[in-house]
Z-matrix of the N, CA and C atoms (Angstrom, degrees):
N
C 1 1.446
C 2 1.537 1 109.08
N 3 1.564 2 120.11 1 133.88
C 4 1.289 3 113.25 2 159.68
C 5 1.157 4 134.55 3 -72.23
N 6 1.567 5 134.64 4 161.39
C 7 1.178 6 139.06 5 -133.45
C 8 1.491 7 83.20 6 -108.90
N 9 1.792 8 146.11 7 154.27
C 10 1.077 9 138.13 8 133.95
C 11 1.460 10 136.24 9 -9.34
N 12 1.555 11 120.74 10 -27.37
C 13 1.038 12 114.32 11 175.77
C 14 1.774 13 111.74 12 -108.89
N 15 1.039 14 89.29 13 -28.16
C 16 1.955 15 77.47 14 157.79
C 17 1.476 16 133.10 15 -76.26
N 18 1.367 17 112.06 16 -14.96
C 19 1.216 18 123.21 17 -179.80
C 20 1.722 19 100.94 18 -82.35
N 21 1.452 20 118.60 19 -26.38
C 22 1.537 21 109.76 20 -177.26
C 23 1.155 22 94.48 21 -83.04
N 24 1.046 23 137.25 22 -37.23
C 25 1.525 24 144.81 23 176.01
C 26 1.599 25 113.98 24 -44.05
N 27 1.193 26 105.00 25 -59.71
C 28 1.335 27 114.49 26 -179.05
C 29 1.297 28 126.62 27 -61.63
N 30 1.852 29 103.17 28 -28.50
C 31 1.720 30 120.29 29 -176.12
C 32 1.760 31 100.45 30 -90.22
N 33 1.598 32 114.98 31 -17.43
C 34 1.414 33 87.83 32 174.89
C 35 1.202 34 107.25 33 -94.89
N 36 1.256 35 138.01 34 8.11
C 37 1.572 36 133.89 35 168.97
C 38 1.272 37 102.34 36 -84.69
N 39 1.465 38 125.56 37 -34.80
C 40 1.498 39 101.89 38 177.35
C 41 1.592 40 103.63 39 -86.83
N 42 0.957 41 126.98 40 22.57
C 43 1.852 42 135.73 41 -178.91
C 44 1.924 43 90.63 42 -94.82
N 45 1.514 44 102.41 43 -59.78
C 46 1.561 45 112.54 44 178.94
C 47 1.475 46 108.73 45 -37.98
N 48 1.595 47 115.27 46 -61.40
C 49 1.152 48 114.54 47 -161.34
C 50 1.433 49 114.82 48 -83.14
N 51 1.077 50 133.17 49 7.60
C 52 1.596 51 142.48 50 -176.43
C 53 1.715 52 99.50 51 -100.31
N 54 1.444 53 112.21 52 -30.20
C 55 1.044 54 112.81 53 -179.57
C 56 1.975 55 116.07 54 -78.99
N 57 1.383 56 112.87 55 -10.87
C 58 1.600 57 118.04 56 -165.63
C 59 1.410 58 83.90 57 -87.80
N 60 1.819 59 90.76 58 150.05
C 61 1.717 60 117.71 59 -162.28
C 62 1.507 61 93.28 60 -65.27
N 63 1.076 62 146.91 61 136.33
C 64 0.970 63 168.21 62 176.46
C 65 1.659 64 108.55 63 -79.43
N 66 1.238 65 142.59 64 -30.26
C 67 1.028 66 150.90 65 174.40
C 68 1.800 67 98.08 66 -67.97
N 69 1.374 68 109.99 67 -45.80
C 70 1.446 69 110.05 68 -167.30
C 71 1.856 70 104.59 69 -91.81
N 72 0.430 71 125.03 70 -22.89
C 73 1.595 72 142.24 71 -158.93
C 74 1.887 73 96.52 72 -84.34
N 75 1.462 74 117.17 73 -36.93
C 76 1.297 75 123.27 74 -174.21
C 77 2.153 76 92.99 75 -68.00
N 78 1.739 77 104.44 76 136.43
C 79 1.068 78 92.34 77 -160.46
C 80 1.961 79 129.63 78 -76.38
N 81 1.664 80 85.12 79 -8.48
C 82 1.706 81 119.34 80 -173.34
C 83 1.950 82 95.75 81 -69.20
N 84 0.955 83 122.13 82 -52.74
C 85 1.419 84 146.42 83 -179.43
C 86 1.649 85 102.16 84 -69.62
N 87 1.164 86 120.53 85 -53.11
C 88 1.603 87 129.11 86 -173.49
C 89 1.708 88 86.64 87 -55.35
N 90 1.142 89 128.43 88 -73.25
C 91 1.136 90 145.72 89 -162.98
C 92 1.750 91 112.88 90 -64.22
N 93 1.140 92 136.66 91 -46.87
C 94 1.427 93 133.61 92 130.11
C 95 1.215 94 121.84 93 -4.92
N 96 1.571 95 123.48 94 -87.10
C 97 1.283 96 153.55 95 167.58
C 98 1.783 97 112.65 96 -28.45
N 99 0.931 98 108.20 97 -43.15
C 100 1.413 99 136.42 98 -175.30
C 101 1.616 100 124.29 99 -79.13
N 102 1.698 101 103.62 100 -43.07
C 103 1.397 102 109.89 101 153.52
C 104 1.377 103 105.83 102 -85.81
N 105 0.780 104 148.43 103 -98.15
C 106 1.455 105 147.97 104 -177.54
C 107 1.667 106 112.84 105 -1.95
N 108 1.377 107 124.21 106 -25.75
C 109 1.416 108 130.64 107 175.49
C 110 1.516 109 103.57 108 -85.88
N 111 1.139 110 124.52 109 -13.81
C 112 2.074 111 136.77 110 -173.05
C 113 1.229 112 80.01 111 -89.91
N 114 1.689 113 133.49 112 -60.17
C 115 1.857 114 116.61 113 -156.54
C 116 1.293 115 84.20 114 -112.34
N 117 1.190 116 82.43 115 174.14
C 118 2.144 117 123.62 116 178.37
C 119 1.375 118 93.24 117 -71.59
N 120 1.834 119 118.35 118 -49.83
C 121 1.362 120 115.02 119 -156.80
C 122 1.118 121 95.37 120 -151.51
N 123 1.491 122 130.83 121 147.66
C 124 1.512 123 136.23 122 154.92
C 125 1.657 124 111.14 123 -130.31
N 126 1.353 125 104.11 124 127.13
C 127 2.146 126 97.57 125 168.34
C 128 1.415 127 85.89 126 -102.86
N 129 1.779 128 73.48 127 163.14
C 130 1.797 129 113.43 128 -168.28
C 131 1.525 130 116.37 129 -22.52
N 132 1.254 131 98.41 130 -62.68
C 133 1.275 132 113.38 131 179.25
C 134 1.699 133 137.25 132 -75.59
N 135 1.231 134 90.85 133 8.81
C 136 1.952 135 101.33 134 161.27
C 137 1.836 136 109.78 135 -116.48
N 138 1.636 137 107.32 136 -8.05
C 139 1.581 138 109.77 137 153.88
C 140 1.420 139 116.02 138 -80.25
N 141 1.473 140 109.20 139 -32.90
C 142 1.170 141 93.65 140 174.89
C 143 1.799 142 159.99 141 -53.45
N 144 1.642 143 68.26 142 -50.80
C 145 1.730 144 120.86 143 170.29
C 146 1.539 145 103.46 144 -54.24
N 147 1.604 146 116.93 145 -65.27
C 148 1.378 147 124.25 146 -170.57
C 149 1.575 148 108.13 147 -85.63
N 150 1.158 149 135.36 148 -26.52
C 151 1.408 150 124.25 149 149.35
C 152 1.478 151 140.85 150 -47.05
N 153 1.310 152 84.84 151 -54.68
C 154 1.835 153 100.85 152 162.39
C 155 2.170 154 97.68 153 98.70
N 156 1.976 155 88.10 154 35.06
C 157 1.931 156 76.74 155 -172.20
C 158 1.545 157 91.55 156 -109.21
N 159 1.413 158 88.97 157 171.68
C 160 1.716 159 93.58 158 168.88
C 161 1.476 160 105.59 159 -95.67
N 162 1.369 161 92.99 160 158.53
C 163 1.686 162 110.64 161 -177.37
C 164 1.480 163 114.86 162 -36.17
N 165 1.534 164 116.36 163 -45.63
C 166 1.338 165 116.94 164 -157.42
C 167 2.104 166 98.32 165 -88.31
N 168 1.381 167 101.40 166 -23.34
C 169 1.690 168 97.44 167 174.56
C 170 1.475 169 106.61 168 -69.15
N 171 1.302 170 118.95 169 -51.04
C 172 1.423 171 130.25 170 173.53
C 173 1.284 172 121.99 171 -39.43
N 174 1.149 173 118.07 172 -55.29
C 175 1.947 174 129.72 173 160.45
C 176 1.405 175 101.36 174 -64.69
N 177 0.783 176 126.71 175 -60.63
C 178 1.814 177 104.98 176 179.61
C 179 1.276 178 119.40 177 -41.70
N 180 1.445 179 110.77 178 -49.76
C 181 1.432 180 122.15 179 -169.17
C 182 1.495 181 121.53 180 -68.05
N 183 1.613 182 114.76 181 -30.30
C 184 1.076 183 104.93 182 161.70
C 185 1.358 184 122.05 183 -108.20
N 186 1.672 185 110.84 184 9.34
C 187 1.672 186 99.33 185 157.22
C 188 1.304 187 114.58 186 -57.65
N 189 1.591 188 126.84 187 -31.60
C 190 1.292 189 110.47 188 -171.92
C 191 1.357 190 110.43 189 -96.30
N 192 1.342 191 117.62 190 -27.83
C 193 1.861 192 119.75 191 159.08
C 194 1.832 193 111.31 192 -25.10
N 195 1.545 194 94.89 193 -73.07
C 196 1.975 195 102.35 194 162.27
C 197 1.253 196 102.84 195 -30.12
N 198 1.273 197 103.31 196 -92.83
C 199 1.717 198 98.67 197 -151.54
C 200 1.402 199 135.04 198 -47.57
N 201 1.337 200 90.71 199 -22.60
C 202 1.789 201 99.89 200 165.63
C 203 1.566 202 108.33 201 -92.09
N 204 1.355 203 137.35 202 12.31
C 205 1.538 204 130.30 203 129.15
C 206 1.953 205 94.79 204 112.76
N 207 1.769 206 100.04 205 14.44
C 208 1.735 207 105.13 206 -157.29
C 209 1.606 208 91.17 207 -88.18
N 210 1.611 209 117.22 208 -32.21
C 211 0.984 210 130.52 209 178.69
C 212 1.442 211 135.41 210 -105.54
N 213 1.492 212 130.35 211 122.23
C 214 1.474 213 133.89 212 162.70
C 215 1.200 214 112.03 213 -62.07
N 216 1.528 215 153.53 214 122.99
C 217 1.768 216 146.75 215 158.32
C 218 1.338 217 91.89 216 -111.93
N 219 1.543 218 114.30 217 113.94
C 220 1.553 219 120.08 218 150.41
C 221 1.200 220 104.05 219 -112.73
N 222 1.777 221 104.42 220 137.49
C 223 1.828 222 117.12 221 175.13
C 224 1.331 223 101.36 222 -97.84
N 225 1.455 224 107.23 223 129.57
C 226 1.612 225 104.32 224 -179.28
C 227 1.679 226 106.24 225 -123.81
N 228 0.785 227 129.79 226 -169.92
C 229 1.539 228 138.99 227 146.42
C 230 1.574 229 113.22 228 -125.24
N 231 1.831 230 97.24 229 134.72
C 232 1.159 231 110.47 230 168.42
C 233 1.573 232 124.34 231 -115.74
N 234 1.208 233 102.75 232 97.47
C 235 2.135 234 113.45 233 -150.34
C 236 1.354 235 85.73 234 72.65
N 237 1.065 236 111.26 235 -147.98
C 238 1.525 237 129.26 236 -177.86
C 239 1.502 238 126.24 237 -83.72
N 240 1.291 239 110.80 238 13.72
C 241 1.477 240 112.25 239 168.78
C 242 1.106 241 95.95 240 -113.58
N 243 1.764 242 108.51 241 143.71
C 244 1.412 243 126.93 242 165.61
C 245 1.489 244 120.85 243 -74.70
N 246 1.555 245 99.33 244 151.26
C 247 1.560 246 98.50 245 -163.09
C 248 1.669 247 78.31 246 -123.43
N 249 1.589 248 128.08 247 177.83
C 250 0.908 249 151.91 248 175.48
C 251 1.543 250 102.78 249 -143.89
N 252 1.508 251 110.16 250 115.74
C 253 1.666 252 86.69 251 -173.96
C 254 1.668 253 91.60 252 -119.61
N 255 1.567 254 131.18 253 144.27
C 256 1.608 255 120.64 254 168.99
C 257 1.742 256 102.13 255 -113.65
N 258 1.038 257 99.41 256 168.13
C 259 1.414 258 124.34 257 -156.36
C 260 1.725 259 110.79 258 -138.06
N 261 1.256 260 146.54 259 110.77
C 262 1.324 261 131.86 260 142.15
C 263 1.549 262 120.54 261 -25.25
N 264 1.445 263 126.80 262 148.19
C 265 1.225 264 119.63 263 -172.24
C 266 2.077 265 74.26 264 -141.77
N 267 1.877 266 98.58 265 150.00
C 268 1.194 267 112.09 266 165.31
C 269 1.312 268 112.47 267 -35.76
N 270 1.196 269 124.65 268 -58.62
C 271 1.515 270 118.20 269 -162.81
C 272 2.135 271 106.86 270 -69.94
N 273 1.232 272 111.39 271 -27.32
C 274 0.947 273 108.01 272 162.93
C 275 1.465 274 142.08 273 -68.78
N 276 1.468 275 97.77 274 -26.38
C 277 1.485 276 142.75 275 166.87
C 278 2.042 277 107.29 276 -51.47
N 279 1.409 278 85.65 277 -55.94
C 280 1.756 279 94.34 278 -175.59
C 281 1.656 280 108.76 279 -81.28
N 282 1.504 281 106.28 280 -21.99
C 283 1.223 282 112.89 281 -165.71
C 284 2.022 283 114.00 282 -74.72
N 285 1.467 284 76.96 283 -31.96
C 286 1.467 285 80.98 284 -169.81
C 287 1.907 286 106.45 285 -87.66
N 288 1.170 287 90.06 286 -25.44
C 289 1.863 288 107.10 287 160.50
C 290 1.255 289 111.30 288 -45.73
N 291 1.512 290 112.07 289 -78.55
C 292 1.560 291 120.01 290 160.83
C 293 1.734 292 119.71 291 -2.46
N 294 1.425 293 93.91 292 -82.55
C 295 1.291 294 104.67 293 -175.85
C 296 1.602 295 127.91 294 -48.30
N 297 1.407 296 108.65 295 -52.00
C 298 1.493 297 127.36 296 -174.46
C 299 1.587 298 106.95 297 -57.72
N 300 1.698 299 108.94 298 -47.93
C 301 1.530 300 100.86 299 166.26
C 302 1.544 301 139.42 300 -73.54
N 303 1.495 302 114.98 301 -17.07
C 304 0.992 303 128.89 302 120.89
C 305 1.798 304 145.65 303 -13.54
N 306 1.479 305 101.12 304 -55.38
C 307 1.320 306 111.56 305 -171.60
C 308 1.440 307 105.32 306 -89.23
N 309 1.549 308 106.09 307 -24.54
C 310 1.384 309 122.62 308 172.26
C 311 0.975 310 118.59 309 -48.41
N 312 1.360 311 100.12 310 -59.93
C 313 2.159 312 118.74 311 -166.31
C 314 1.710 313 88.27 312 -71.43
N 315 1.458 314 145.49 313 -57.94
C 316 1.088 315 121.55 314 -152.70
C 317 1.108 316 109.78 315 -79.20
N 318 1.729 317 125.74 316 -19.08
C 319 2.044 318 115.77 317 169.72
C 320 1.284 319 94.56 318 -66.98
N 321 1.206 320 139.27 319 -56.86
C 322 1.318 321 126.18 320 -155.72
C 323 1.664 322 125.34 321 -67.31
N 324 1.392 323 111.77 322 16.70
C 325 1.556 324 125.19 323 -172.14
C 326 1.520 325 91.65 324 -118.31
């Protein structure tokens, strides 16, 4: 049996982790977020490739990346094929910051 003070111990780490953004924390998105912070810019198809997702997980994942403001999507054309290019945006920038120091402080307890 644990002692009273490991058990508070133990309940505020799972207090910590209930509290991490949930948008970033999902591991398809963690991993997005993460390349996209290495380049300036990545289109669809060099996340794809190096993720290892399919097209339709990939568009999901950063429809909701966008809408929560983590992600830039510009559609471009290159000649006549369309490009999709994504981008880190500051708030995604801090967001994914957020988290990592976060994940930090609760292994290290």
């Amino acid at each position: 049996m644990r002692a009273r003070g490991e058990r508070a111990a133990v309940n505020e780490r799972i207090r910590e982790i209930s509290q991490l953004d949930r948008l970033v924390h999902e591991p398809v998105r963690l991993q997005i977020l993460m390349f996209l912070q290495e380049v300036e810019e990545a289109d669809f198809l060099y996340l794809q490739r190096e993720g290892g997702f399919t097209q339709g997980n990939l568009s999901g994942h950063l429809s909701k990346l966008e809408d929560a403001g983590y992600v830039r999507i510009r559609k471009l054309f290159k000649g006549k094929t369309p490009l999709t290019v994504c981008r880190l945006t500051a708030a995604g920038e801090k967001a994914l910051r957020t988290y990592c120091e976060q994940m930090r402080g609760i292994m290290q307890r």
